[in-house]
C-alpha positions, 0 to 999 in steps of 0.5 A: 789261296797260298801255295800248296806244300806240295811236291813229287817225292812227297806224293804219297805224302798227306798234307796237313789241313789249313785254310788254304788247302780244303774246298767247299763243297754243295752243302756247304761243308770243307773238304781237304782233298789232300787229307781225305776222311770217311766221315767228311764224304756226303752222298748229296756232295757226290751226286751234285758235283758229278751232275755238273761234271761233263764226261770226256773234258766236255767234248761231247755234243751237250752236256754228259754228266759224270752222274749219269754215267755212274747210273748207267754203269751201276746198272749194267754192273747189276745186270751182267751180275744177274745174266752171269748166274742163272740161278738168281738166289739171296746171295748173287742178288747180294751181290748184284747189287753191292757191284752196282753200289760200286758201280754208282760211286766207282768215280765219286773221287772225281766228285772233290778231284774232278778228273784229268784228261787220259794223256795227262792222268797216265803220264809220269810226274803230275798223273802219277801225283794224281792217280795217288790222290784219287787213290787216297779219296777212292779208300775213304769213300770205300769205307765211308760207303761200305764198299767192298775193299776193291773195284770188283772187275765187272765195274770195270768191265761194265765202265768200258762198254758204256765209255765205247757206247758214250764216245759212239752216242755223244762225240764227233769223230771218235772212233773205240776199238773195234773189238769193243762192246757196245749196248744196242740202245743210243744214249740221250743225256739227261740234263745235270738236274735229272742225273743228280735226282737219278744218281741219288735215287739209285743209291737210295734204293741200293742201300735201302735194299742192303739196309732192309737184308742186314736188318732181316739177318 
């Protein structure tokens, strides 16, 4: 592999595709980090790669997939949705579950990334460079999806609850902010086989529900 022409001032700066800059994903396609495209994104590349991708830098006690945690924020996502309205018409079960899609692929970027440790993805120079390429990623996968165009903030909140509960669950002397939420049930990982099969299965019934409402109207 050559060296990528790459430097900090041209960060926000695509790089032009050559056969030093893509990777080769699970199915066996190319993928150009550095110039990504809606079309080039596949769910089965998505929920491959986040299967085999350990949460927290792989510091929890057995393996923690990126996959499974996508599952559980999907669905925490939905329920907080579905709890915050009492009143459960077509359109908040809509909504529901266009949040719990986002819920699902808020980390596919790291799919063709892979993510950074907290201290290196927020410091200046190289997170920065980072954060603009996860960026970039991020928008094709919301158009490759059809996503709403930005995270909605119960991802987020739904993201924080499960990242306090997971460092609670699965490492050793990890403390969370005593103001944090925390879910009531313990966190057994699946294994990397079982998160891919559960990732695709959830995005499945996700977009076969959409499908099956855009076809009705």
């Amino acid at each position: 592999m050559g060296v990528i022409p790459f430097t900090f001032k041209e960060a926000s700066v695509r790089v032009p595709r050559t056969e030093n800059t893509f990777i080769r994903t699970y199915t066996g396609r190319r993928f150009w980090p550095l110039d990504p495209r809606a079309d080039e994104i596949f769910i089965e590349d998505v929920a491959h790669h986040l299967a085999n991708e350990c949460r927290f830098t792989g510091a929890t006690y057995c393996h923690y997939s990126v996959a499974e945690h996508s599952v559980r924020v999907s669905k925490l996502a939905e329920q907080l949705i579905l709890k915050q309205n009492k009143t459960r018409g077509a359109a908040v079960i809509t909504s529901a579950r266009e949040v719990a899609l986002w819920g699902l692929l808020h980390d596919a970027s790291e799919a063709y990334l892979k993510d950074l440790p907290r201290p290196v993805k927020y410091a200046p120079g190289l997170g920065e460079i980072y954060r603009q390429i996860e960026q970039m990623i991020t928008d094709e996968v919301i158009v490759c999806f059809d996503l709403m165009p930005h995270e909605p903030h119960v991802v987020k909140q739904a993201d924080d609850i499960l990242c306090a509960t997971e460092k609670r669950d699965l490492m050793t002397n990890c403390t969370y902010h005593p103001d944090a939420v925390v879910l009531p049930e313990t966190i057994y990982p699946w294994d990397a086989c079982r998160a891919e099969v559960e990732f695709l299965r959830r995005y499945e019934a996700l977009t076969m529900a959409r499908n099956a409402e855009r076809i009705a109207e």
